[in-house]
Residue frames relative to the residue before (quaternion, step in Angstrom):
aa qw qx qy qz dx dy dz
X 1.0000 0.0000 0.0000 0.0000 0.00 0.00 0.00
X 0.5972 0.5015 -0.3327 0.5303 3.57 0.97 -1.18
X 0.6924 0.4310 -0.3524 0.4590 4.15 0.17 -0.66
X 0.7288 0.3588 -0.3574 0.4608 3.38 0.45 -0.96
X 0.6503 0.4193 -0.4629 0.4323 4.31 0.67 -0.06
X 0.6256 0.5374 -0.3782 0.4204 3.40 1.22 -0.21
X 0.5173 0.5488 -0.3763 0.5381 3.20 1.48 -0.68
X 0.6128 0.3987 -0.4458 0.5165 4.38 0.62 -0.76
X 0.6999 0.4352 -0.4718 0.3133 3.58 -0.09 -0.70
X 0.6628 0.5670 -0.3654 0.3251 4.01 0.87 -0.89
X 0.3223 0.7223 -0.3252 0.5183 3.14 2.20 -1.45
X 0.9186 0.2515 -0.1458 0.2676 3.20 -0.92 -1.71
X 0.5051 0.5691 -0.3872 0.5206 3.72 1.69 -0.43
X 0.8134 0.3521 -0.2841 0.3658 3.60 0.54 -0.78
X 0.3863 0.7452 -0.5269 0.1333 3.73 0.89 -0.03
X 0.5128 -0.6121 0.4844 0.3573 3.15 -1.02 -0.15
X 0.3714 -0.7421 0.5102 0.2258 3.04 -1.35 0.73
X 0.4799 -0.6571 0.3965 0.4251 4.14 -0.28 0.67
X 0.3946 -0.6935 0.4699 0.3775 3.13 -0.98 0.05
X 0.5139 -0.6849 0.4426 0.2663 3.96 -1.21 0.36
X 0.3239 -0.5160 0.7793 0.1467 3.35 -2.26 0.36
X 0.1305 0.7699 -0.6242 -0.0250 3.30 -0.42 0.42
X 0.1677 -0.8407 0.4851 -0.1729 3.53 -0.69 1.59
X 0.2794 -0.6656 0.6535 0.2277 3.95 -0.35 1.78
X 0.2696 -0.5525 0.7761 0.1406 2.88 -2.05 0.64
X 0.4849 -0.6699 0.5130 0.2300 3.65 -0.84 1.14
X 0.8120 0.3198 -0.0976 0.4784 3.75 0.54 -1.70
X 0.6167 0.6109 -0.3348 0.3666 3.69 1.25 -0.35
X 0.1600 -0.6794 0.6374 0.3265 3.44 1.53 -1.70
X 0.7013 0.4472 -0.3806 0.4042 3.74 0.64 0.54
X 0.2774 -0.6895 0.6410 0.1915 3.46 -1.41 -0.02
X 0.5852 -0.6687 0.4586 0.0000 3.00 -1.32 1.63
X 0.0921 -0.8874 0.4416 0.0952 3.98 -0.48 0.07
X 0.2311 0.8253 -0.5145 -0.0264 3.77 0.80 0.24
X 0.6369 -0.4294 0.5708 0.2901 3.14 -1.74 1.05
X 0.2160 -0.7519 0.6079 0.1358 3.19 -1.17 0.25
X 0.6833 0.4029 -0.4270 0.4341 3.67 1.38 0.53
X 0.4587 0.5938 -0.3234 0.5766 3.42 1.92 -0.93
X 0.1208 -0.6512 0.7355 0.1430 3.41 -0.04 -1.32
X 0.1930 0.7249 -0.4458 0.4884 3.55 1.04 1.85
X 0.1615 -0.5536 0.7721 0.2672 3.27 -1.10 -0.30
X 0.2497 -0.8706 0.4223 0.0374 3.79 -1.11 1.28
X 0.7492 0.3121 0.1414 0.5669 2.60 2.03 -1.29
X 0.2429 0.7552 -0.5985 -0.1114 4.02 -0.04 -0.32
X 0.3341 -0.8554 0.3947 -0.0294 3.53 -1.25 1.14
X 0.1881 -0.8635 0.3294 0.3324 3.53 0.93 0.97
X 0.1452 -0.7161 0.6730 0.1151 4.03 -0.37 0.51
X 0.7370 -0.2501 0.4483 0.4397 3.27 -2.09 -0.89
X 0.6136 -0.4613 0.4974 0.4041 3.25 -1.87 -0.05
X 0.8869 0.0714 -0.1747 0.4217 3.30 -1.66 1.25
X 0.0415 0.8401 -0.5274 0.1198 3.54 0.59 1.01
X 0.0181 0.8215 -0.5683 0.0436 3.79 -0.63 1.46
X 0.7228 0.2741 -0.1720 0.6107 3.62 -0.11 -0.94
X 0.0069 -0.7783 0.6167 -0.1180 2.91 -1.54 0.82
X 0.0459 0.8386 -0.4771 0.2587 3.85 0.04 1.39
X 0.2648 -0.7334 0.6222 0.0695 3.36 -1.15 1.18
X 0.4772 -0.4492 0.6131 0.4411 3.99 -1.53 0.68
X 0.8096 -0.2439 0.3757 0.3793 2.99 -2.05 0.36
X 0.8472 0.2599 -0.1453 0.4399 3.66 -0.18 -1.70
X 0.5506 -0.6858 0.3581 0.3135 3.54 1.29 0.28
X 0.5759 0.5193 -0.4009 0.4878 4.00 1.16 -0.11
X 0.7180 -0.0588 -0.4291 0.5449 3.51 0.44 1.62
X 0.4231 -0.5748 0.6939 0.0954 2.95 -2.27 0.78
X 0.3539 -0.6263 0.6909 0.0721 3.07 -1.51 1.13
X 0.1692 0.8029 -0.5714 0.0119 3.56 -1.15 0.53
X 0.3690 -0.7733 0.4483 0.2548 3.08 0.00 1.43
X 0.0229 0.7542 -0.6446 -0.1235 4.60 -0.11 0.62
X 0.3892 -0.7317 0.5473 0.1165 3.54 -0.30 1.61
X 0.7852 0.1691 -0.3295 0.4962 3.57 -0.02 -1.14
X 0.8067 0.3819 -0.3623 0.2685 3.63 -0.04 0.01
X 0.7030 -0.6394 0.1343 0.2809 3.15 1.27 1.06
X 0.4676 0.7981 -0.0260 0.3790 2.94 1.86 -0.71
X 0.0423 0.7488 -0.6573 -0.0739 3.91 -0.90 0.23
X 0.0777 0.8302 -0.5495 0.0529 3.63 -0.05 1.20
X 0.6245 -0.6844 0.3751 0.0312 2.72 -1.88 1.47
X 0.0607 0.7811 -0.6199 -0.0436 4.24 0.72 0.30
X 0.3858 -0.5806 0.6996 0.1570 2.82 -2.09 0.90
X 0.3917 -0.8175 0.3881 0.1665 3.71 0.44 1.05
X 0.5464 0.6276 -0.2318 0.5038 3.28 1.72 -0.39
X 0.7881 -0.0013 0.0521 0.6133 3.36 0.98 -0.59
X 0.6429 -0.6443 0.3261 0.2554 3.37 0.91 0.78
X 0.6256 0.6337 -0.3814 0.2481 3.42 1.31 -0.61
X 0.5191 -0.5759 0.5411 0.3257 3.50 -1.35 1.17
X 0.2352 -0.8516 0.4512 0.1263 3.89 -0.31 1.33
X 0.7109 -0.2209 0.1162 0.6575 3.55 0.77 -0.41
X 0.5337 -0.5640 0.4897 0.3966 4.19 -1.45 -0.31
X 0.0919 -0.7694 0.5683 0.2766 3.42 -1.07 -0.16
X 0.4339 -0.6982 0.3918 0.4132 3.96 -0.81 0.54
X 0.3357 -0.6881 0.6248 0.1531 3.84 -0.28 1.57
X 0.3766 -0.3055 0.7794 0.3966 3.70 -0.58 -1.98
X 0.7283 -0.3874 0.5041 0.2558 2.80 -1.80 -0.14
X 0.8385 -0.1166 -0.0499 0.5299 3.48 -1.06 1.18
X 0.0391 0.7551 -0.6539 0.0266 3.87 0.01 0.79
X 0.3969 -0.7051 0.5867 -0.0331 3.63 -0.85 1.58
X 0.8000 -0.1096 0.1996 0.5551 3.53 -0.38 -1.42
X 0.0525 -0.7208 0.6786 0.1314 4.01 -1.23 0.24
X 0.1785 0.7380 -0.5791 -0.2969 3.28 -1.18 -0.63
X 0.4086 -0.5986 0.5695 0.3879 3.97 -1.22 0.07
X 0.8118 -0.3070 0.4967 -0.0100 1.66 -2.34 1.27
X 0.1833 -0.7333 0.5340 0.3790 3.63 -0.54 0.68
X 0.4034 0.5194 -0.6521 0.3772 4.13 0.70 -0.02
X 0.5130 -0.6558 0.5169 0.1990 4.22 0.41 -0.56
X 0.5192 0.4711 -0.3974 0.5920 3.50 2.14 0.02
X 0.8299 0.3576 -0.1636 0.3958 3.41 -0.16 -1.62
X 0.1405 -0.7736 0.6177 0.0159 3.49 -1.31 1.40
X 0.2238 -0.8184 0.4976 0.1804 3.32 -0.74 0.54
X 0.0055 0.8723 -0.4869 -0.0445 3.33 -0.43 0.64
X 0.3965 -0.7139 0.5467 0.1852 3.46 -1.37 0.78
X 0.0375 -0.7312 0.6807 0.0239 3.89 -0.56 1.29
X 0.2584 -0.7403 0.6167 0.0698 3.35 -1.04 1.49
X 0.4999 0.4232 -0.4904 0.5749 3.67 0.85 0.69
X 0.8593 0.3386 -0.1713 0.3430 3.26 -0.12 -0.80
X 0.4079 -0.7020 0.5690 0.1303 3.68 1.10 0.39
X 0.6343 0.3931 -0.4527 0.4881 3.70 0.85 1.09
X 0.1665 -0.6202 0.6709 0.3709 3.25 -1.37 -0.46
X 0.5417 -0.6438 0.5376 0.0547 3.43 -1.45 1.03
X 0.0920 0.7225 -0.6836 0.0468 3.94 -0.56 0.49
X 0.2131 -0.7536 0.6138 -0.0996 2.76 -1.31 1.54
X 0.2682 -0.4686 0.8183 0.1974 4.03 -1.43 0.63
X 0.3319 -0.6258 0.7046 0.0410 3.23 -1.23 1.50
X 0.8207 0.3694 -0.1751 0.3992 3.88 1.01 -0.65
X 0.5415 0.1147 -0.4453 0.7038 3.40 1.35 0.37
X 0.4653 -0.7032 0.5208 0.1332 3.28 0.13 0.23
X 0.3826 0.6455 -0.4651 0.4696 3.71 1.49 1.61
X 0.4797 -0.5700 0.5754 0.3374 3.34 -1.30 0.15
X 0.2756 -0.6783 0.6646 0.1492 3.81 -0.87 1.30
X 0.6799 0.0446 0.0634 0.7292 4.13 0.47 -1.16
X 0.2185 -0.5218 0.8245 -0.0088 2.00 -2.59 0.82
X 0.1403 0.8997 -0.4129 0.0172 4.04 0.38 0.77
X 0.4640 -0.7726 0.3647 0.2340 3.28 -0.60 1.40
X 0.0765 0.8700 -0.4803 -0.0807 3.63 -0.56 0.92
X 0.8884 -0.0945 0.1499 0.4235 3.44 -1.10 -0.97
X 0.4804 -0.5222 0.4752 0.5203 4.09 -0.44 -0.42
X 0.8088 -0.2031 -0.0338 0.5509 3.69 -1.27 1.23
X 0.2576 -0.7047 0.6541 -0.0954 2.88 -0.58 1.69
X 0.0579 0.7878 -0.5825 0.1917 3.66 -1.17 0.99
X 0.8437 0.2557 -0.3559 0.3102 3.53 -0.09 -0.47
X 0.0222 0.8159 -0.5458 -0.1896 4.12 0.17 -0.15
X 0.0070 -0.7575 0.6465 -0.0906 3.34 -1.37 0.64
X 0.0707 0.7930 -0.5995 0.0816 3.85 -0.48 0.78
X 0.7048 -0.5949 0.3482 0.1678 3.21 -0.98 1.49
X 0.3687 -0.6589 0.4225 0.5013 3.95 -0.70 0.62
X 0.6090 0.5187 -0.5016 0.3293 4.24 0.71 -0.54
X 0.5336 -0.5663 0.4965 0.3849 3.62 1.06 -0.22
X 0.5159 0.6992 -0.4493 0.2075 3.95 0.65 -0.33
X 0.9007 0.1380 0.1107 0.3968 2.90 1.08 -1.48
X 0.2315 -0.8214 0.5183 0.0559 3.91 -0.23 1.37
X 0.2274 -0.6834 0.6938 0.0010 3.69 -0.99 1.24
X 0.2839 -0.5668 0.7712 -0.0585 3.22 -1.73 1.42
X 0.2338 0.7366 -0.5748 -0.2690 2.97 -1.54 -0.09
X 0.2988 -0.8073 0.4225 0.2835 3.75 -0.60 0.46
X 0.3626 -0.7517 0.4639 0.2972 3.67 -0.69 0.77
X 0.6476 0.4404 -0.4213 0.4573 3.68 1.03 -0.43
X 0.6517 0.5036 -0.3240 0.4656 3.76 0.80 -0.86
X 0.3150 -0.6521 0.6119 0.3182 3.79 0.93 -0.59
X 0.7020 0.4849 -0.4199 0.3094 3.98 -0.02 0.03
X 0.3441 -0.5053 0.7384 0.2848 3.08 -1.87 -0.20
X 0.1512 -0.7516 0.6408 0.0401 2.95 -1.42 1.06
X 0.3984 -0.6793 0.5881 0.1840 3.59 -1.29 1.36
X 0.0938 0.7052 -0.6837 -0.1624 3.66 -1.23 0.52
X 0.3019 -0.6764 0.5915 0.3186 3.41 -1.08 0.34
X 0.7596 -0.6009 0.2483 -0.0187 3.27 -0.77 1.32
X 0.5959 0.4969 -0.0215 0.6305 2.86 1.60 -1.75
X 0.7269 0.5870 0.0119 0.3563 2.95 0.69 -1.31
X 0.1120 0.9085 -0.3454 -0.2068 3.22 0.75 -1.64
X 0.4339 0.4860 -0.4018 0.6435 3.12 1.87 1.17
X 0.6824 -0.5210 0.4527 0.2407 3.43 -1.89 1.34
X 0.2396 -0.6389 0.7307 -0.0214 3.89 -1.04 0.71
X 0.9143 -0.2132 0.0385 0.3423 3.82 0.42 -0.70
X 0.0408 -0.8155 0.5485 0.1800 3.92 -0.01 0.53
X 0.2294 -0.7561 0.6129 -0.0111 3.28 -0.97 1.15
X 0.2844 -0.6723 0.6085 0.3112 4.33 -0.80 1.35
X 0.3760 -0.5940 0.7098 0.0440 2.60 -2.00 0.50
X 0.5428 -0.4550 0.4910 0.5071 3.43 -1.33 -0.94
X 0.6771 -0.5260 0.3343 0.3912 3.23 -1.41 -0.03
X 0.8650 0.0211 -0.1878 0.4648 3.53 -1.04 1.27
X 0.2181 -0.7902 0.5512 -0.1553 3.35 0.29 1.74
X 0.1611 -0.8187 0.5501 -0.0350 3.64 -0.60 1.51
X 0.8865 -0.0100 0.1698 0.4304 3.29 0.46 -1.38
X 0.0457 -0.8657 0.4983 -0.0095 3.54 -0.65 0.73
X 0.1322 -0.7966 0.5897 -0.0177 3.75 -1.06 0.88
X 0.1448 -0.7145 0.5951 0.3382 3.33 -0.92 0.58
X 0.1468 -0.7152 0.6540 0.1978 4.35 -0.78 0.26
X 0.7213 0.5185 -0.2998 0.3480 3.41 -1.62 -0.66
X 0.6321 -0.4127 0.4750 0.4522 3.76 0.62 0.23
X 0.6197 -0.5599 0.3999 0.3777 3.83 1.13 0.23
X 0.4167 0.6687 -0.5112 0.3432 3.61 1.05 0.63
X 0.7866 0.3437 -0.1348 0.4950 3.23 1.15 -0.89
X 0.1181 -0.6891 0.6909 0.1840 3.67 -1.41 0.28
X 0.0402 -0.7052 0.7068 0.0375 3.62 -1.34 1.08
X 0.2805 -0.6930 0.6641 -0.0089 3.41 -1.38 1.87
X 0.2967 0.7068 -0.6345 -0.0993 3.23 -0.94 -0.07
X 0.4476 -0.5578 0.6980 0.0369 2.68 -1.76 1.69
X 0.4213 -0.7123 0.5309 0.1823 2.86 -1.55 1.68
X 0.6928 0.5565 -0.1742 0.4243 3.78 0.53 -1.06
X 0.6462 0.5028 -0.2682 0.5077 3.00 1.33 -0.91
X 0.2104 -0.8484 0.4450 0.1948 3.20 1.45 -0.48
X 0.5986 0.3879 -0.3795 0.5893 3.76 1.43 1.38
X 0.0920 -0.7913 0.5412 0.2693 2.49 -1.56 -0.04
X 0.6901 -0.6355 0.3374 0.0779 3.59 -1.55 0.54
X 0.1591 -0.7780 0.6020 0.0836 3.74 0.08 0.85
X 0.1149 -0.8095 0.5702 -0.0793 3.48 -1.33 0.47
X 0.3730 -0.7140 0.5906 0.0489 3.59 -0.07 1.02
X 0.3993 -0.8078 0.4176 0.1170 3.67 0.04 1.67
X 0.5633 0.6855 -0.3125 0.3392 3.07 1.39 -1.44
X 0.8258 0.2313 0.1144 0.5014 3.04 0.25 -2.16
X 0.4121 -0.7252 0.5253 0.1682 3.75 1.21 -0.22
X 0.3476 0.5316 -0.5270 0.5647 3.75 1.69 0.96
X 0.4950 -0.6276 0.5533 0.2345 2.94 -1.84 0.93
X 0.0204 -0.8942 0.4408 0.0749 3.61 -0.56 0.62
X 0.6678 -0.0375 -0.2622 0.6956 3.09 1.90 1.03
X 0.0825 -0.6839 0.7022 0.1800 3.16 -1.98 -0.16
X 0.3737 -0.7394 0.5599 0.0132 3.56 -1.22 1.13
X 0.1353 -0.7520 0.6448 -0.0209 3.66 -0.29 1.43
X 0.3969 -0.7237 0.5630 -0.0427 3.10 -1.65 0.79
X 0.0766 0.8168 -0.5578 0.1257 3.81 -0.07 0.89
X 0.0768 0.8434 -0.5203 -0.1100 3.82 -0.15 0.80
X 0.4703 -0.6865 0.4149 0.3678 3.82 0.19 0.55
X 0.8887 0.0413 -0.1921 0.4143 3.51 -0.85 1.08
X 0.7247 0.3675 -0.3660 0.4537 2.95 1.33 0.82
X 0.6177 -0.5992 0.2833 0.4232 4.05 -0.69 0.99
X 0.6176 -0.6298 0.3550 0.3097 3.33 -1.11 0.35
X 0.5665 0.5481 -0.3410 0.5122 3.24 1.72 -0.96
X 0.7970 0.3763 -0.2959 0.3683 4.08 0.55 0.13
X 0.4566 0.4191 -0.4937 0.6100 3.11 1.65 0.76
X 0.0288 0.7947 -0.5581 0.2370 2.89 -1.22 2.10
X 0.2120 -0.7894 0.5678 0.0973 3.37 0.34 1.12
X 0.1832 0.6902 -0.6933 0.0970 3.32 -1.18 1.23
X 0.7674 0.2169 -0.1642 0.5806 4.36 0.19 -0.54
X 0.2216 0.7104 -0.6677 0.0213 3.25 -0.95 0.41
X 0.2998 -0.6983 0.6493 0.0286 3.85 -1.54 0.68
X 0.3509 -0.6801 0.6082 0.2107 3.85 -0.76 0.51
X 0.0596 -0.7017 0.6411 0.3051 3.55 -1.23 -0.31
X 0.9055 -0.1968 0.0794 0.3674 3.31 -1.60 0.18
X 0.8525 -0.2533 -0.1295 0.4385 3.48 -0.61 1.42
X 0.5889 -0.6900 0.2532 0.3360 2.91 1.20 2.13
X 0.0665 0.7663 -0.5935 0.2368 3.67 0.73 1.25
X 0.8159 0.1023 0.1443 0.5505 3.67 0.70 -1.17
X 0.3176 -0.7061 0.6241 0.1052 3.65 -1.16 0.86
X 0.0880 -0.6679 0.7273 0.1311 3.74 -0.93 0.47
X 0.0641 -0.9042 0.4218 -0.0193 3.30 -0.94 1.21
X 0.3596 -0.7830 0.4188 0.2866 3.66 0.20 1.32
X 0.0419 0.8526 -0.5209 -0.0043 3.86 -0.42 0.57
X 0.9119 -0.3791 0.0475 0.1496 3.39 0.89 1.34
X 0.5417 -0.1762 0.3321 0.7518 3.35 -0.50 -1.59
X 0.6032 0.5395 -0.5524 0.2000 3.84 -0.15 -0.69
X 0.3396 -0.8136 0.3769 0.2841 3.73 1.35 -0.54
X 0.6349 0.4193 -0.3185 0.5654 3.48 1.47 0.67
X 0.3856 -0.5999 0.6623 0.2298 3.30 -1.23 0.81
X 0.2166 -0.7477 0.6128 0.1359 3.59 -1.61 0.69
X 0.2388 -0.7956 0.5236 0.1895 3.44 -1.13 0.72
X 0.0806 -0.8525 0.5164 -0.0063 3.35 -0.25 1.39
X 0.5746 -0.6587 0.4657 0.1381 3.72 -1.07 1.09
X 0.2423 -0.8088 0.5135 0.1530 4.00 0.56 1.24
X 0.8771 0.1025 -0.3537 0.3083 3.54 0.62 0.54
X 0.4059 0.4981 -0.4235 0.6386 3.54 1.35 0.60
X 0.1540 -0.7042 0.6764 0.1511 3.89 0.61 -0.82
X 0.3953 0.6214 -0.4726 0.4840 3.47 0.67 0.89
X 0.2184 -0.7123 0.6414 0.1832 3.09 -0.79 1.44
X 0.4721 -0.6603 0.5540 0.1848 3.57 -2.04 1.50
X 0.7881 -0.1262 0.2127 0.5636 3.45 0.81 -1.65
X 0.3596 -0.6564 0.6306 0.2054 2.89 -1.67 0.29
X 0.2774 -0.6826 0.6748 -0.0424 3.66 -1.29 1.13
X 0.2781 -0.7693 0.5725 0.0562 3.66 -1.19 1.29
X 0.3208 0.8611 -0.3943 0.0103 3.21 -0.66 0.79
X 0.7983 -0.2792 -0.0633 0.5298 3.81 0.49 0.13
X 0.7630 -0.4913 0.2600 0.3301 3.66 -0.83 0.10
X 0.6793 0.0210 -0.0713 0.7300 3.86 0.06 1.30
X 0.2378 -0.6132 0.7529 0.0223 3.72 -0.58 1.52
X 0.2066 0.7185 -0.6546 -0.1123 3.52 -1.13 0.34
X 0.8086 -0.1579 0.0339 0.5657 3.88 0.28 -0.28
X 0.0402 -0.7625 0.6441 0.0471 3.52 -1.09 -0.20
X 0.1677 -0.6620 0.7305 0.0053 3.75 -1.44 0.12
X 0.1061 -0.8414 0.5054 0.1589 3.07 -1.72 0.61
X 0.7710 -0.4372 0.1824 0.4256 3.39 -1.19 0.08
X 0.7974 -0.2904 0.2152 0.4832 3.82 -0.92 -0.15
X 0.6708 0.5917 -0.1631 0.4163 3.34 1.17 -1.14
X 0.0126 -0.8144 0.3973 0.4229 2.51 0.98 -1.71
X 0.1299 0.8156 -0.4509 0.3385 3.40 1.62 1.67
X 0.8946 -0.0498 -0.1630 0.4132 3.08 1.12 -0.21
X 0.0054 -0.8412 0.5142 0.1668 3.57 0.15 0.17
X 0.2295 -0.7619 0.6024 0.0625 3.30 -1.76 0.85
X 0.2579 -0.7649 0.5788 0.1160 3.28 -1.03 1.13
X 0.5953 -0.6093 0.4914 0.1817 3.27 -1.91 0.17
X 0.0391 -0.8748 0.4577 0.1539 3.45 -0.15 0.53
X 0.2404 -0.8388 0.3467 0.3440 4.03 0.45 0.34
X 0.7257 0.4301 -0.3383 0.4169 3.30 1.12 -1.03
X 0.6795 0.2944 -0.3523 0.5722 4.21 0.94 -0.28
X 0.6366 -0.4669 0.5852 0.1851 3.64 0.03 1.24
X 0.8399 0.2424 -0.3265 0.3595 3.91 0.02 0.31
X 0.3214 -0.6406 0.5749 0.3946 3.43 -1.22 -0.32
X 0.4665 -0.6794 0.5244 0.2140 3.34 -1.62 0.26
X 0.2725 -0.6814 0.6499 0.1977 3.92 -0.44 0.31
X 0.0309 0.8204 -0.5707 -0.0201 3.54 -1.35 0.84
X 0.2792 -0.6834 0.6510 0.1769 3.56 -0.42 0.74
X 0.4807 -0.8058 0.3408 0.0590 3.33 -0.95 1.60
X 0.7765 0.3832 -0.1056 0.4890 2.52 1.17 -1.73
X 0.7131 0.2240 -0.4078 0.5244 3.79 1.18 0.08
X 0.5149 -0.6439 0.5037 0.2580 3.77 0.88 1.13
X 0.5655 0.5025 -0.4586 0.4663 3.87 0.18 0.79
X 0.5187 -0.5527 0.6031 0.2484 3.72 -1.57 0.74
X 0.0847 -0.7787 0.6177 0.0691 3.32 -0.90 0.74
X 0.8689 0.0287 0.0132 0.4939 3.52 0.18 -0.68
X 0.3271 -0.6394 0.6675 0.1965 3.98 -1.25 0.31
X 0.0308 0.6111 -0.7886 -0.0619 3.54 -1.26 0.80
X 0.3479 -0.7304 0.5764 0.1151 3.12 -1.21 1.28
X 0.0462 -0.8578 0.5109 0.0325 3.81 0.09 0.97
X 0.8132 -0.0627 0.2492 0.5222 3.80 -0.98 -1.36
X 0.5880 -0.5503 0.4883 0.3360 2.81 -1.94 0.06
X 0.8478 0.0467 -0.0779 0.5225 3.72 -0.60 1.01
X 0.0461 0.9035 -0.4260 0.0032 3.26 0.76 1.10
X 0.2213 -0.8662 0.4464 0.0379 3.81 -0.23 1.06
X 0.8539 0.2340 -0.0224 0.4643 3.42 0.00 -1.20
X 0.0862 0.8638 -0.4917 -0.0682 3.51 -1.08 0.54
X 0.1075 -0.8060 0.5805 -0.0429 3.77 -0.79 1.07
X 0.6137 -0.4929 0.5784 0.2144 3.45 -1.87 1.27
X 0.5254 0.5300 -0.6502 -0.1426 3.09 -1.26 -0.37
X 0.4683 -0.6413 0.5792 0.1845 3.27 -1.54 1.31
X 0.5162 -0.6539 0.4522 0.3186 4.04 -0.88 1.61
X 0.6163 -0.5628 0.5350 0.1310 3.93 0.61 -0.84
X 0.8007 0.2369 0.0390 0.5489 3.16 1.30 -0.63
């Protein structure tokens, strides 16, 4: 009897721990946690005011949170929630993303019509580069060479050269430009312009557009299909594309650029991420306060997690264990 309770206690010491969604709430100032086998929320995490971007280190033992109204880019030990030190953002920091070296963040200040580089370890601003009006989207290439801005008042993407930390090329878009990815091993850049209601491909090389991808959801106006987040899946075969008020996410073919289907899910798509697999991926909806859960491979909503107010940002992190 005594071996076989020692045997439960090793059992129950070694389970595994699920892995996480971890999701900024815009109107709360908090961050959300969802199991990723329950499909729960486990945790909520008070942060700064107006929490948006949201970004793990490589090994995932710190969290980036971009705290918009409070100027701020704070640092969480995800392990205990604890707000670890500040980082200097600029003014209103929106979206960031790392560096693949895992030091140098870029960020996008939509007051300040710059983008912001940061030393995550001394914890100083290296550049301050002048870009477009309300900067927002950021995107940096997997070789590290090359960091993308975009501004929503200027319509562009902006090239920085890295090394450098000074633009090389600014490239229009449509109107209000949200979000930007490089795919393909970094051959390609995808923009997508909310208003414009498209998005933009981009030939890395030469920084020529070499497609654009319209949207058309049936029974709903055109002026509320808004591409703004969007996430690839395994060898960037397909895009899932948040589109807004229209409440559906679109699945768009990365080399036909042909949109396949459309998928319903909560009120104001804004970004989303997916699980290890990438079997399922779950988006944010701001105006129904929840996120949605999607099964990829049969392209269909499965489940609502009802999280913060105005959920925005979403991040992996895998438990480790």
């Amino acid at each position: 009897m005594k071996s076989l309770s020692i045997l439960a206690a090793l059992t129950l010491s070694t389970t595994a721990v699920a892995d996480e969604i971890w999701v900024t709430n815009e109107k709360d100032d908090t961050v959300s946690v969802i199991d990723i086998e329950t499909l729960e929320v486990v945790r909520t995490i008070e942060v700064g005011e107006r929490p948006r971007g949201i970004t793990f280190s490589k090994d995932h033992s710190v969290l980036y949170v971009c705290a918009s109204d409070s100027d701020t880019v704070q640092v969480i030990d995800p392990e205990s929630g604890e707000i670890l030190h500040e980082l200097p953002s600029g003014e209103d920091p929106e979206q960031f993303v790392l560096h693949p070296d895992d030091r140098r963040l870029y960020i996008a200040n939509e007051d300040d019509a710059i983008t912001t580089v940061v030393d995550t370890e001394t914890r100083k601003v290296i550049a301050q580069i002048d870009v477009g009006v309300e900067p927002e989207g950021m995107a940096v290439s997997p070789d590290g060479k090359i960091a993308i801005t975009t501004s929503e008042t200027t319509n562009m993407a902006h090239w920085i050269d890295t090394e450098t930390e000074s633009l090389f090329a600014n490239t229009l878009v449509d109107s209000r430009p949200r979000h930007a990815e490089f795919i393909k091993e970094g051959s390609e850049l995808w923009v997508s312009a909310e208003i414009g209601g498209t998005i933009s491909v981009f030939d890395v090389e030469t920084q020529e557009e070499k497609a654009k991808i319209d949207f058309e959801v049936q029974g709903v106006h055109p002026d509320r299909v808004q591409p703004v987040g969007f996430e690839m899946t395994a060898g960037d075969t397909h895009a899932f594309v948040a589109l807004g008020p229209s409440n559906h996410v679109a699945i768009v073919n990365a080399e036909t650029y042909e949109v396949e289907d459309y998928i319903l899910v909560g009120r104001r798509v804004w970004h989303m991420d997916f699980n290890a697999n990438r079997s399922l991926l779950f988006t944010t909806n701001g105006v129904s306060g929840d996120v949605t859960v999607i099964d990829v491979e049969k392209r269909e909503a499965i489940k609502s997690i009802k999280v913060g107010r105005f959920p925005w940002g979403a991040a992996f992190r895998p438990t480790g264990s």
